[in-house]
C-alpha positions in Angstrom: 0.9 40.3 -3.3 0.8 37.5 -5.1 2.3 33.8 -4.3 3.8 31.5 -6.4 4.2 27.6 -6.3 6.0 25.5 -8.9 5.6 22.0 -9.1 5.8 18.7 -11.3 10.1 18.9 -11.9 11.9 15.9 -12.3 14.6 13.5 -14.0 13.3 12.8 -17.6 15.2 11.0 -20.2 16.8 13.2 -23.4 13.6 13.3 -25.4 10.8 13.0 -23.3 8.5 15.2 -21.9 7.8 16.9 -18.8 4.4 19.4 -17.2 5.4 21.8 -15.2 2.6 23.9 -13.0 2.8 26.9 -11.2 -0.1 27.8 -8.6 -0.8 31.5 -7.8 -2.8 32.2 -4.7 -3.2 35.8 -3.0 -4.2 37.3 -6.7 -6.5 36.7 -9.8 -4.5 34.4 -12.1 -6.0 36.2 -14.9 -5.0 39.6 -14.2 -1.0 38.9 -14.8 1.3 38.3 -17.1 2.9 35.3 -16.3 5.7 33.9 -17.3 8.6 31.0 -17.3 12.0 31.1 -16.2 15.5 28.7 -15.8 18.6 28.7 -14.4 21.2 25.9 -15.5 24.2 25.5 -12.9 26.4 28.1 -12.9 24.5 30.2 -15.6 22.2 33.4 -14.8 18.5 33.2 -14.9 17.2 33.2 -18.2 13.9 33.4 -20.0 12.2 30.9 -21.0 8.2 31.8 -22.0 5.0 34.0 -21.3 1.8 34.7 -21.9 0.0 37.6 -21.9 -2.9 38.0 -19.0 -4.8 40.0 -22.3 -5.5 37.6 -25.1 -3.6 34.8 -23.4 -0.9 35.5 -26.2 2.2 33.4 -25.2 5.7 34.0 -26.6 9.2 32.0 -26.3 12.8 31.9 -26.0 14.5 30.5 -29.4 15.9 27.8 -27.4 12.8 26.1 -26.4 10.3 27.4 -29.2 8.6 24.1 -30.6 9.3 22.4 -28.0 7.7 23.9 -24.9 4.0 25.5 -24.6 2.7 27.2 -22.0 -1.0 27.0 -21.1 -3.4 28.0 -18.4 -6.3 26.9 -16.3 -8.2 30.0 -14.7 -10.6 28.1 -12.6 -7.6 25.9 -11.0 -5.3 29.6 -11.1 -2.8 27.6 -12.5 -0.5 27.8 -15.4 1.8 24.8 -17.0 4.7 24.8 -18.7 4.3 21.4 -21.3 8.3 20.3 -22.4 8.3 17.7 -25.0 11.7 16.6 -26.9 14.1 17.4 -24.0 17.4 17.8 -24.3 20.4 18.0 -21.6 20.7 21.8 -22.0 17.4 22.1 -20.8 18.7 21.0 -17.4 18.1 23.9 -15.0 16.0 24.9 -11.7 12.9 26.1 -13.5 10.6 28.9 -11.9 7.4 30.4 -12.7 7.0 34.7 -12.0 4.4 37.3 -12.5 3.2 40.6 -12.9 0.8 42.9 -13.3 0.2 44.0 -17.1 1.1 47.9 -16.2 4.7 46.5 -14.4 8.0 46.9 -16.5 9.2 43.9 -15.1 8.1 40.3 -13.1 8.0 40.8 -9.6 6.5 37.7 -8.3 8.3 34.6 -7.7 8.1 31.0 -6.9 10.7 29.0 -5.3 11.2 26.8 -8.5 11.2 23.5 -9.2 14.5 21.1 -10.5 14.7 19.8 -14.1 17.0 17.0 -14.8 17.2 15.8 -18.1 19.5 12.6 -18.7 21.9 12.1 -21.6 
């Protein structure tokens, strides 16, 4: 089991940036995929970004691509989520999951963390 803590939300003005970071404890960092997710008020969960825990290849959703980048820190077991040019659709609860490379799908989950970006 693996346990996941998002951190680093907030009330950002349309265009500027935000770091998210997601601490994993109970697992090796490196040995998961890990990815981003968000959910927007009264909107499902959607996708946002991953990376792959082999060759740390990272992938995004149309929506954010350009704009967001996802990066890790395997000494610290931390990942971040970088957001730069902001907009107010990118408003949402924001969560961070995992799971092992062999799993069809993410089966770790933090808590998340609220995103509030400001017309």
């Amino acid at each position: 089991q693996v346990q996941l803590v998002e951190s680093g939300g907030g009330l950002v003005q349309a265009g500027g940036s935000l770091r998210l970071s997601c601490a994993a404890s109970g697992g090796t960092f490196s040995g998961y995929d890990m990815g981003w997710f968000r959910q927007a008020p009264g909107k499902e969960r959607e996708f946002v970004g991953g990376v792959y825990s082999s060759g740390g290849t990272t992938w995004y959703a149309d929506s954010v691509k350009g704009r967001f980048t996802i990066s890790g820190d395997n000494a610290k077991n931390t990942m971040y989520l970088q957001m730069n040019s902001l907009k107010r659709e990118d408003t949402a609860v924001y969560y961070c999951a995992a799971k092992l490379p062999s799993a069809v799908g993410y089966d770790y989950w933090g808590q998340g963390t609220q995103v509030t970006v400001s017309s």
